[in-house]
Every structure is written in structure tokens, then in C-alpha cells.
NUBA-317489 format. One record per residue (C-alpha): residue number from 0; y, z, x. Coordinates in Angstrom, 2 decimals. Example, Ala and Ser with C-alpha at 12.3 -4.5 7.8 and 13.67 -1.06 7.14 Angstrom:
<atoms>
seq,y,z,x
0,-4.50,7.80,12.30
1,-1.06,7.14,13.67
</atoms>
This chain:
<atoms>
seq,y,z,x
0,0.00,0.00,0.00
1,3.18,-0.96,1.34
2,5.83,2.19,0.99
3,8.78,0.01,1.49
4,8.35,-2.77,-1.26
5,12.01,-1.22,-2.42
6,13.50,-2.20,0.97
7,12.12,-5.56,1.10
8,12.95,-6.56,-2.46
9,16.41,-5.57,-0.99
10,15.79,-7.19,1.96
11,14.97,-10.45,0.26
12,18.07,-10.01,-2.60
13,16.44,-8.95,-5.41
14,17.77,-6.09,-6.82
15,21.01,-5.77,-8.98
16,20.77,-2.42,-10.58
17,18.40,0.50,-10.31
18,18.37,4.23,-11.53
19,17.47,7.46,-10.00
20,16.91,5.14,-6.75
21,15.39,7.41,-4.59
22,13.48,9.59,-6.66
23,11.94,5.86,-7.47
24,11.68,4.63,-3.79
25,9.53,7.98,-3.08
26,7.21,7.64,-5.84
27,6.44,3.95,-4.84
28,5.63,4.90,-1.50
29,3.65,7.64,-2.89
30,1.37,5.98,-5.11
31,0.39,2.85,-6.86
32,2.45,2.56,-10.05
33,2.43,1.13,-13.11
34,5.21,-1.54,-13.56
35,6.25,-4.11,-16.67
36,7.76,-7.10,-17.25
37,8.51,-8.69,-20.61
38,8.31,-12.32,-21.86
39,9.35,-13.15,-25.13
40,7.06,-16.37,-25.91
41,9.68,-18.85,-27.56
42,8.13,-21.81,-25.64
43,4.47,-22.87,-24.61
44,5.79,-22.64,-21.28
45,7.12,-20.58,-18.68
46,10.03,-22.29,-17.05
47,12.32,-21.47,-13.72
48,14.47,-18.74,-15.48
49,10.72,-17.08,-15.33
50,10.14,-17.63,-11.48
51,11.56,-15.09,-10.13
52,10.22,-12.03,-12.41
53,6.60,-13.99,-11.12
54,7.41,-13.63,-7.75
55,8.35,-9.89,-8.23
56,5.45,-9.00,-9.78
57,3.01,-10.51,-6.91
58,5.36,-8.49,-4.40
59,4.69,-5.40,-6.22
60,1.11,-6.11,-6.48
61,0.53,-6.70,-2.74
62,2.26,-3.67,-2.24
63,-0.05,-2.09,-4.31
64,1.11,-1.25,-7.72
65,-0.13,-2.39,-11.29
66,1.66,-5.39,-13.35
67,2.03,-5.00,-16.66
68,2.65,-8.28,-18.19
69,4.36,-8.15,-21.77
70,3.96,-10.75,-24.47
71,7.08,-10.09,-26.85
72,5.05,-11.13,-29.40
73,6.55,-9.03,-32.00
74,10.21,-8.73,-30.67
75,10.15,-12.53,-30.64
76,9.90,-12.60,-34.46
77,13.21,-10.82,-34.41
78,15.03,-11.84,-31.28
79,16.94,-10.92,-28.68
80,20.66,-10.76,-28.75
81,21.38,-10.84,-24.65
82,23.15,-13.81,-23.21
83,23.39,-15.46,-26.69
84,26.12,-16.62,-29.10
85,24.20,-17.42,-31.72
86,20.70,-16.00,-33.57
87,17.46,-16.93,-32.47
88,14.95,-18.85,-34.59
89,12.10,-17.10,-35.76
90,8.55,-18.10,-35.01
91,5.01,-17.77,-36.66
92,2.51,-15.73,-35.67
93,0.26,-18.73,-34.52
94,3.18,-20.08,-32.44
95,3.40,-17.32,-30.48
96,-0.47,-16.79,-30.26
97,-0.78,-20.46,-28.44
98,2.62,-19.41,-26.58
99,0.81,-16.38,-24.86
100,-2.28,-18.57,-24.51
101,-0.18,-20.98,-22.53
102,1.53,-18.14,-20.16
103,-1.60,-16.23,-19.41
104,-2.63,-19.86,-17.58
105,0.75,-20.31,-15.51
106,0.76,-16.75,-14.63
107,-2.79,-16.69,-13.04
108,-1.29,-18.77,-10.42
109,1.17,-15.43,-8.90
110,-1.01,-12.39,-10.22
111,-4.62,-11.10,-10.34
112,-5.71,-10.32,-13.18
113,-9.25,-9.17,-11.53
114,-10.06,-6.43,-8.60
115,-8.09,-3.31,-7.46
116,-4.64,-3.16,-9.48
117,-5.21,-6.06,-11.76
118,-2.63,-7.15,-13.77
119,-3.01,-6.92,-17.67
120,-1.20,-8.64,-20.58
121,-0.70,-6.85,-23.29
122,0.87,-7.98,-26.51
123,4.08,-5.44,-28.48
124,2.98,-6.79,-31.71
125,-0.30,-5.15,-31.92
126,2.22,-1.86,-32.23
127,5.39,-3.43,-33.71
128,3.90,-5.08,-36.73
129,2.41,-1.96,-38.12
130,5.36,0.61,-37.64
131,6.06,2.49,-40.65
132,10.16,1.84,-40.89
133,11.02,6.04,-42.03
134,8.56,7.02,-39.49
135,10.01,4.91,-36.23
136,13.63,6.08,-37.57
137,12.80,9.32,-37.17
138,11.03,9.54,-34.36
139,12.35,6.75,-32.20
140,16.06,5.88,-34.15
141,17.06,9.89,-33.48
142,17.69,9.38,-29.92
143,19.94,6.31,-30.04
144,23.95,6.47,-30.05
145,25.25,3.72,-32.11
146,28.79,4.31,-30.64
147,26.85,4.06,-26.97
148,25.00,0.51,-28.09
149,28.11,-1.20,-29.73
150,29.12,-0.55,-25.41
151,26.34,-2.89,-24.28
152,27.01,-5.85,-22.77
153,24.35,-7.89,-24.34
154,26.15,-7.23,-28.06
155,29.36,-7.93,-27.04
156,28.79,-11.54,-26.91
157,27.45,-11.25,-30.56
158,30.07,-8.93,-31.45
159,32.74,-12.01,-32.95
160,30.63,-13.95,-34.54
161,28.63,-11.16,-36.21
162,25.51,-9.33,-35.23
163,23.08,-8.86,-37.69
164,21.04,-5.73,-38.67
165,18.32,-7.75,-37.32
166,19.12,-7.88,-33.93
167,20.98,-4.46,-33.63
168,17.36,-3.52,-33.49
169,16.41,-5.06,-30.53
170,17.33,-2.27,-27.89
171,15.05,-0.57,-30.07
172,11.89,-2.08,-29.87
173,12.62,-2.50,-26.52
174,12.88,0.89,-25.63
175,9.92,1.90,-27.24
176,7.73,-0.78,-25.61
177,8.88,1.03,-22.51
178,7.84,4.43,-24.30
179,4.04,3.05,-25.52
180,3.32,2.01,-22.18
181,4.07,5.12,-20.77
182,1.83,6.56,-23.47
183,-0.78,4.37,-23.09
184,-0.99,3.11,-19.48
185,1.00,5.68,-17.54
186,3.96,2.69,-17.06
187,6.91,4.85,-15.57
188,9.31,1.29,-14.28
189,10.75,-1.87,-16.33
190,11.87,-4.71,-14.54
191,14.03,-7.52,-15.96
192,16.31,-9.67,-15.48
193,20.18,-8.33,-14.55
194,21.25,-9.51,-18.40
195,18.79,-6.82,-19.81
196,19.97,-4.15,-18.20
197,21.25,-2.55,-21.33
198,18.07,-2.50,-22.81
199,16.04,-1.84,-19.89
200,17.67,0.81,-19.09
201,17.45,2.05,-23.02
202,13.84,2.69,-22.73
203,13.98,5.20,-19.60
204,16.20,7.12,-21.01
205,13.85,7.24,-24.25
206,10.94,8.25,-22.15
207,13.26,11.31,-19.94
208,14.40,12.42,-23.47
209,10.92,12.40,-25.42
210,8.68,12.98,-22.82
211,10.45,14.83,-20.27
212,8.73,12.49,-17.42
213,10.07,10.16,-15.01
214,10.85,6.64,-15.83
215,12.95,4.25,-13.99
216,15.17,1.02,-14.96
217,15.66,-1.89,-12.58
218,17.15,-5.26,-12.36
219,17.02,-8.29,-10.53
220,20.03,-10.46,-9.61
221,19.88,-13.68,-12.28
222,18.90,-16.76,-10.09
223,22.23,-18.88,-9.87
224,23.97,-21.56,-7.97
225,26.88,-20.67,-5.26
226,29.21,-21.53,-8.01
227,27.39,-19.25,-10.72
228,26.02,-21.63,-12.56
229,22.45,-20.85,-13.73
230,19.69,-22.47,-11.70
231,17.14,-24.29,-13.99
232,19.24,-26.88,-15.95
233,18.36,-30.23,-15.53
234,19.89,-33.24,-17.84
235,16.49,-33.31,-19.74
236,16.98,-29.53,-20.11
237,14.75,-26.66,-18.48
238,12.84,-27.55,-15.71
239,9.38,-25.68,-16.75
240,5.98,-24.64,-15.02
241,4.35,-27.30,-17.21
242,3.71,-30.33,-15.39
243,3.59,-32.07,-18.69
244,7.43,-31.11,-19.47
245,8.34,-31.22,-15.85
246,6.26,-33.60,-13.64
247,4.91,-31.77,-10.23
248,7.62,-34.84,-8.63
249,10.62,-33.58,-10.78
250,9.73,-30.13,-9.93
251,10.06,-30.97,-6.50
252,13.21,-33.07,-6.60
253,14.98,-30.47,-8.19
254,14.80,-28.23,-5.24
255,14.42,-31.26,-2.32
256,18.22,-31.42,-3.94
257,19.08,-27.67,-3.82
258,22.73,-27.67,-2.57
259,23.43,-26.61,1.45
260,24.75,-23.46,0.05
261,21.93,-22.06,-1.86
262,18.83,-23.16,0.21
263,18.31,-19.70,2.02
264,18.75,-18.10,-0.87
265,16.04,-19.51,-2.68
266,13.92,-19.38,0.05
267,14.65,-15.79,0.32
268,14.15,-15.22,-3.34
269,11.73,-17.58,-4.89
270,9.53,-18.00,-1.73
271,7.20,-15.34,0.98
272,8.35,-16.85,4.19
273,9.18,-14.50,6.56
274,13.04,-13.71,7.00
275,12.74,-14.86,10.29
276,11.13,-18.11,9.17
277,14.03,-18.42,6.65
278,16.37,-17.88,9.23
279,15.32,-20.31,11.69
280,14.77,-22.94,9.08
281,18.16,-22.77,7.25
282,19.92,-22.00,10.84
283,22.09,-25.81,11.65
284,24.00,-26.49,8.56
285,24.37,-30.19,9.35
286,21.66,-33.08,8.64
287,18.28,-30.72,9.71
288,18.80,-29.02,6.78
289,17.12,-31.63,4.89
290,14.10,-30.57,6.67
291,14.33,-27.19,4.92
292,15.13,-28.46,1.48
293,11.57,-30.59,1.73
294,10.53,-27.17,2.99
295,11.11,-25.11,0.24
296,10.51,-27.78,-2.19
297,6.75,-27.98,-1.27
298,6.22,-24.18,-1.11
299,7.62,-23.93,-4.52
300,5.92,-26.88,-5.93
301,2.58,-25.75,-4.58
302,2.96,-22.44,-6.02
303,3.51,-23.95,-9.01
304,1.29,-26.91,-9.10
305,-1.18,-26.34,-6.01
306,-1.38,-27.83,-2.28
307,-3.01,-31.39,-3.49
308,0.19,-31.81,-6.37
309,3.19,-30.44,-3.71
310,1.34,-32.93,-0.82
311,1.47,-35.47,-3.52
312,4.92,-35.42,-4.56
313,6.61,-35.15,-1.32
314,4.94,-38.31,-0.46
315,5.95,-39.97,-3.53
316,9.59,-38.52,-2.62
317,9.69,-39.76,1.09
318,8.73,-43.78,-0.37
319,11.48,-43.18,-2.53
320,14.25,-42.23,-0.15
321,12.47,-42.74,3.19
322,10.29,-45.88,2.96
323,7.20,-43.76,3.33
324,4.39,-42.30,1.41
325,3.57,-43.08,-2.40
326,6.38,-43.49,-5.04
327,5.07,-42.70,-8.45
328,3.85,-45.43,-10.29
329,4.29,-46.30,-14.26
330,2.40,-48.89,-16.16
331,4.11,-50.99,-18.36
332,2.84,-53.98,-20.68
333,3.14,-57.37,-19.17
334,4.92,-58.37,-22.66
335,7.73,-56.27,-22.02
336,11.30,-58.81,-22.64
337,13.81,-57.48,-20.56
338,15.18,-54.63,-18.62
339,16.12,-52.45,-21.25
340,12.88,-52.58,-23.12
341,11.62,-51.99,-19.27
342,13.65,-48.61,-19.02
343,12.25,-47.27,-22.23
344,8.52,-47.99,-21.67
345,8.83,-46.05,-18.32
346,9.68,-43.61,-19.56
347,13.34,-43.45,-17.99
348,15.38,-43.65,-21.36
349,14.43,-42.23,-24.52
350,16.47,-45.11,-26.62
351,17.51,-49.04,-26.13
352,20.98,-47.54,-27.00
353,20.12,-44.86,-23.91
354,19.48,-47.55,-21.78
355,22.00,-49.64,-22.34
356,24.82,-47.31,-21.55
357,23.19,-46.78,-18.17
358,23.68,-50.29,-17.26
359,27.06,-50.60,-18.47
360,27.53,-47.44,-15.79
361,26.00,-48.95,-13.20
362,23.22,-46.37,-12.68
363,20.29,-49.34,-12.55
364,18.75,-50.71,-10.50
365,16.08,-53.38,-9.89
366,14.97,-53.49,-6.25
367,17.74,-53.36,-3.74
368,19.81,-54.89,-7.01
369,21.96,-53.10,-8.85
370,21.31,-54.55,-12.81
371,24.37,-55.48,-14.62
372,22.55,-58.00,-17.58
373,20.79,-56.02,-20.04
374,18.26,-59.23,-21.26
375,17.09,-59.48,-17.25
376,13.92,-60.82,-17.01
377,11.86,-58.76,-15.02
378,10.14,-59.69,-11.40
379,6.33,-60.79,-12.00
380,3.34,-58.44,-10.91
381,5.20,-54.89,-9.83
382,8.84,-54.01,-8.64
383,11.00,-50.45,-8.15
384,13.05,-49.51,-10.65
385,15.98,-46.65,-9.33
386,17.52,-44.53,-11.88
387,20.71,-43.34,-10.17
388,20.33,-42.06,-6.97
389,17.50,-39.58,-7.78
390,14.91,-41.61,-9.99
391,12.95,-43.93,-8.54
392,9.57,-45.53,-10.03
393,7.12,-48.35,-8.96
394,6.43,-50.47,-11.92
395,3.28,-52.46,-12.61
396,3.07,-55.07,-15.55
397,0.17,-54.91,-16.82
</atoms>
């Protein structure tokens, strides 16, 4: 067991906020602890806002202590107010079953769930769903300040627009997720993301009031660009786990492109390279830094998607921009009429209309040729089709 796993999650950048910090730092050195994470299951896959609470949990674990890995599948039905403007949707009970279904797979890939300190996923709806309403008021509701809530930074955003009854509940359930797996599997520390500290933080203080035993709170710094913009986005949206919403070649793209900036960072943060490695690799900030961006964009893509997948896609990326290696290839029917028609049956525009516009833009092009006719005939047997400056696909009529 590793007694220092607080130092080198500060080491590496990870932690934000944290309460009773010593008292905490001794009892992780002491012995192996019970930890939890939550994950509300609003999608059927985990995406990059999600790496970094992965990558905690396998530091804990090597270190020694337990992951707890929570399915909100009962605070997803109501929703959770942080970082939001406007009221979540509310999902089935089957949607959320095939959610967790679909996590449980991506996760298997940072934790153990077998052997000495095995991680376990447990689900808050098997105790949310059946709460009697008088009963959890009384028991649970007695201990909460609504003067101190209406003070949390995750309803202030909700505060103009309106928050409903619905969601005012939230810190609730939260807190007493905390408070049953303290009950039930000795769970004494939440981490979470920095925008949940309010809530986090909610539960310990549930468990030190009810109990009378230890419990801790701590947050991780929210994984963002040098300019504080979330990282993540990409113009088709999230860039998720899934290789079927995110290709194992866009996943890697997205960091091979990681701004100068923000390349140790991630390293430090989303990767187990030694500092020193780090160091050394991100130490010229001229043109070797592109050796460090391919770097990290095969560790992370082979965490994600496995040696053969990150091997794979950096070979399709150096054909692309280096004239090397395997670009990746799209068939297309021989039929197709033009360039436009070309675009969407590759899978590069979702619409003619889509399509078009990037033309008119200049952000085609055919070969070495940038495309300026929509009705272009295309080349016979196979040619490259470039998609700005990042997108670039070998196409074979077929």
C-alpha cells in the first residue's frame, strides 16, 4: 500500500478541495479504505469528462484502497442541478439499466473488479426507489439547512430561472448515498469532480453528524484547456469511450492536437508516466513537441481502446499528415454522382446541404485539390478526400 497516494495525486494536479486533510492523509497511509465515485448514467457511454475520475480510481487502487463505483441510477431519474441552466430529462428505468450495462464494460479497462481490493458497482436505486418520503424527512431532511443549501454554488446557476422542488433534492440523495455506504461498506471518502463539491461535501457532514465517524470530502480540479474552456468538446459533440461514437482515430486526433500549453498537463493528469518522463518529454517547447502530443495521444488511446487500436490509429494519422502508415479507409458505392453525394456517404457530412456549405468555405479537398464545384465527378478506383486540415479519408468506389 502506498501511504502517500495524497501526495502524488498532488503531485500529479489532482486535487482542488479536501476536508479534514490530514486526519485523511493519515488514515490512507494507515489502511486500505473504502472510496466512491458517482456516475449518473444519462448516456450508454462514458465520455472524457469521465477520464479523469477513472484514472483516480486506478491510483487509489494501486495504492491499495477499495473503489466504489456508483451507478446514479436513481438520482438520474431526478437530476442533478450542478453546472446546469436548465432541468435534466428524465429517463426510464430500462435506459439506465443498459446505461450501467454499458459503463461496467468501459470501466473494466482502469479497475479490477476481481482479487485483493476489487472494485464493486453498486446501484443508489436499489435504496432510493423504496424510501418512504415522512421517514427520509425525518431522519435524513433534519440535518439539512435550507438557508446553508440556497449558498451552494451548484443552485445558484438554477437560482434565475427557477429551481424546482425536484432538484432541491438532489444534495439530498446525494448525501445519503454517502451515508448508506458508510453503513453498508464502511465507505468513509467521496470523490468528484470540483463542480460537486457542494454536495460532496453534504454527505460527510451527514455521516460526522449521524454517525459520529469520520468521513472525508474531496475534489478534483475539472479537466480544462489553458483558456478554461472544458476539455472534451468536439464539433460532433463529446468525444466518448465508445469507439462507435468516437472512432479509436478521432480519439487520438483529439489529443495528437492538444494545444502546446496543455500537453504536460494532460500527461500529468490523464496519464501514469513518470513526472520525470513528463518532464523530459514536454521539455523544448518548439517543433519536438509534436513528438509528445503523438505521445500522449497513444497512451490515452490505448487505455481507452487497447495497444493493437492506439498502434492502429497513429499509423492511420502519420499517412494522413506524414505520408506514412495507413489512413483510414471508407467504402463508398461506385454509383455515387458527385462530390457532395461523396461527402455524405463517407460519412464526413450528415446532409447535401452540410456538404455544400463546406465547399463554398473551402474546407474540401480532393487529393492535393482543393474542390470548389459541387457536381465534381469523382477520380476512378480510390482517391483521399481531406476535410479541413484535420480529416482525412482514403476512399474506395466500390
Amino acid at each position: 500500500m502506498n501511504g502517500n497516494i495524497l501526495d502524488t495525486l498532488k503531485e500529479r494536479g489532482f486535487i482542488k478541495q479536501t476536508v479534514y486533510e490530514d486526519e485523511l492523509k493519515e488514515m490512507l497511509a494507515r489502511e486500505s479504505v473504502p472510496f466512491y465515485i458517482g456516475f449518473d448514467p444519462t448516456a450508454d457511454s462514458l465520455h472524457v469528462g469521465h477520464f479523469m475520475q477513472l484514472v483516480i480510481m486506478k491510483w487509489m487502487q494501486d495504492a491499495g484502497h477499495k473503489p466504489i463505483v456508483l451507478i446514479g441510477g436513481g438520482t438520474a431519474m431526478v437530476g442533478d442541478p450542478s453546472g446546469r441552466t436548465d432541468m435534466r430529462a428524465m429517463m426510464t428505468k430500462e435506459t439506465i439499466a443498459h446505461h450501467v450495462e454499458c459503463f461496467k464494460r468501459q470501466m473494466a479497462r482502469f479497475v479490477r473488479f476481481e482479487g485483493e481490493n476489487a472494485a464493486i458497482v453498486v446501484n443508489n436505486a436499489d435504496w432510493l426507489l423504496s424510501l418512504n418520503y415522512i421517514d427520509f424527512l425525518r431522519d435524513i431532511g433534519v440535518h439539512f439547512s435550507v438557508n446553508k443549501m440556497l449558498t451552494a454554488e451548484c443552485f445558484k446557476t438554477r437560482m434565475e430561472r427557477g429551481l424546482s422542488f425536484l432538484e432541491f433534492n438532489y444534495m439530498l440523495m446525494q448525501a445519503y448515498d454517502f451515508l448508506v455506504l458508510h453503513q453498508k461498506y464502511g465507505c468513509s471518502l467521496e470523490l468528484g469532480g470540483d463542480d460537486q463539491w457542494s454536495n460532496i461535501l453534504a454527505g460527510a457532514d451527514l455521516i460526522r453528524r449521524k454517525e459520529h465517524k469520520p468521513a472525508f470530502a474531496m475534489t478534483t480540479a475539472l479537466l480544462t484547456t489553458s483558456e478554461g474552456k472544458k476539455m472534451g468538446k468536439t464539433q460532433k459533440g463529446a468525444l466518448w469511450l465508445d469507439e462507435n461514437k468516437t472512432s479509436p482515430y478521432e480519439f487520438y486526433q483529439y489529443w495528437r492536437n492538444t494545444a502546446d500549453e496543455d500537453v504536460e498537463k494532460c500527461f500529468r493528469m490523464l496519464t501514469f508516466l513518470p513526472l520525470e518522463e513528463i518532464a523530459e518529454l514536454c521539455r523544448y517547447r518548439d517543433e519536438r513537441m509534436n513528438a509528445a502530443k503523438e505521445r500522449l495521444a497513444f497512451e490515452l488511446t490505448k487505455m481507452v481502446h487497447g495497444a493493437e487500436k492506439a498502434e492502429k490509429a497513429q499509423s492511420e494519422a502519420r499517412a494522413a499528415f506524414g505520408g506514412a502508415g495507413e489512413m483510414p479507409t471508407v467504402e463508398i458505392p461506385a454509383s455515387t454522382p458527385n462530390l457532395v453525394a461523396a461527402l455524405v456517404a463517407a460519412g464526413l457530412c450528415k446532409s447535401n446541404g452540410e456538404a455544400r456549405r463546406l465547399i463554398e468555405q473551402g474546407g474540401v479537398s480532393v487529393g492535393g485539390e482543393k474542390a470548389t464545384d459541387f457536381n465534381m465527378p469523382l477520380p476512378a478506383g480510390e482517391f483521399v478526400l481531406h476535410k479541413g486540415k484535420k480529416v482525412h479519408v482514403k476512399v474506395v468506389l466500390k
